[in-house]
C-alpha positions in Angstrom: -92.7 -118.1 -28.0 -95.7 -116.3 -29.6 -97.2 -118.6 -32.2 -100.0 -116.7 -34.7 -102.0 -118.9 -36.7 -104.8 -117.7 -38.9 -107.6 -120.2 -39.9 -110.9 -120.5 -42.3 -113.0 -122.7 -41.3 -114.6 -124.0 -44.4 -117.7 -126.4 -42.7 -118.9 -126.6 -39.5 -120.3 -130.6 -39.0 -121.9 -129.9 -35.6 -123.7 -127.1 -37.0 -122.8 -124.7 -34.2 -123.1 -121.0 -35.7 -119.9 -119.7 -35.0 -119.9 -117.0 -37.9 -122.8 -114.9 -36.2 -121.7 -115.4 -32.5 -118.8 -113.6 -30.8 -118.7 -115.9 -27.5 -118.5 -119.1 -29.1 -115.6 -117.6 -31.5 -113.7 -116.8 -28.4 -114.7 -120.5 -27.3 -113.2 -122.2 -30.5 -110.3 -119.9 -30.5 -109.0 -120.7 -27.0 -109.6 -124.5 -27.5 -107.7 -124.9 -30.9 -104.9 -122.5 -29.1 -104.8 -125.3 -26.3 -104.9 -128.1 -28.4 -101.9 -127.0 -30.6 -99.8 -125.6 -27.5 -100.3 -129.7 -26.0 -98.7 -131.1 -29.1 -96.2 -128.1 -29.8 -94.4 -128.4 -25.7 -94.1 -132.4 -26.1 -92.3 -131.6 -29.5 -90.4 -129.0 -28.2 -89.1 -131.2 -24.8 -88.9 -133.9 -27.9 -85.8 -131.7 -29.1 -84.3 -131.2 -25.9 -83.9 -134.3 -24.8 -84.2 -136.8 -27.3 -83.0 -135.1 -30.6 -80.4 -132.8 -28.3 -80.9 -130.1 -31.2 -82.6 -127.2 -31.6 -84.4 -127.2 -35.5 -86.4 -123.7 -34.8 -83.5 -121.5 -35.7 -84.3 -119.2 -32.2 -80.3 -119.2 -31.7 -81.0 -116.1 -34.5 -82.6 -114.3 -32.2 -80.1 -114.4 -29.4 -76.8 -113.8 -31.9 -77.0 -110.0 -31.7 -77.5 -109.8 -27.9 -73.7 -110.4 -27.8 -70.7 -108.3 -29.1 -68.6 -111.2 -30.5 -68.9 -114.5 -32.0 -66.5 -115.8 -30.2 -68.5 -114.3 -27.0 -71.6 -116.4 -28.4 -69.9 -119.5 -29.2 -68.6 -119.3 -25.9 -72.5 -119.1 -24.2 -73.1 -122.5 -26.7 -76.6 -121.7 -27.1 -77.2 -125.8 -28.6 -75.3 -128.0 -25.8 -75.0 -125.7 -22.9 -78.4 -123.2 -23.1 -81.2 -125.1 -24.9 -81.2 -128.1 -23.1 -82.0 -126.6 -19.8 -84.1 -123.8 -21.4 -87.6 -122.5 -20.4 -90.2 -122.4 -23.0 -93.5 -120.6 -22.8 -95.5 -121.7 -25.7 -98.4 -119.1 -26.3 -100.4 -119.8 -29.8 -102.6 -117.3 -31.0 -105.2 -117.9 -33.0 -107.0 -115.7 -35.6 -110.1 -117.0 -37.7 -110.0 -115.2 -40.8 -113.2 -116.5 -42.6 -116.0 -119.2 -42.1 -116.3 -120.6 -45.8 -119.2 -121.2 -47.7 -121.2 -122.7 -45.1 -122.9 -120.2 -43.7 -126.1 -121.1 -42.8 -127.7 -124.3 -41.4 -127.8 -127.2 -44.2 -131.2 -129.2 -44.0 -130.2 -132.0 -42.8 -133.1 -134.1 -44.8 -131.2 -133.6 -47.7 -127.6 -134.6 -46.7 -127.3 -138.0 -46.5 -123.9 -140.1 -45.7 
């Protein structure tokens, strides 16, 4: 399952200037992919077992692959199929902007 996310960062508290360097982009990029593909497989195992239903609507992309409904019904994609499924989760992240903060704040003025 190919997951594209796009994101703006709109602060950056650590201060790490990710706007003007490629390599740590790629950094962020992979970690926030990781991040979201460890909460979206528990979720997904979540349905299998626990909810025993399917809430993604993927069954819609399996319907045309046979000639019949009655073929289809037959392959009972929620009781017989998902259950026992195979899931690659693959999120990929794009970051489409980096807000207003641009630059480095000086820190002597911000105050919490």
């Amino acid at each position: 399952m190919k997951v594209p996310i796009e994101i703006e960062l709109l602060s950056v508290p650590s201060m790490i200037d990710y706007a003007g360097d490629l390599k740590r982009q790629k950094i962020l990029k992979n970690w926030i992919a990781n991040e979201i593909e460890k909460k979206m497989v528990p979720l997904i195992e979540k349905t299998k077992k626990e909810y025993k239903s399917e809430p993604f609507y993927w069954s819609l992309y399996v319907r045309p692959l046979f000639n019949s409904t009655k073929e289809y019904e037959e392959w009972d994609w929620a009781n017989k199929n998902y259950p026992f499924s195979d899931i690659d989760v693959n999120v990929q992240v794009e970051i489409i902007g980096f807000g207003k903060q641009m630059k480095e704040s000086e820190m002597e003025k911000v105050r919490d």
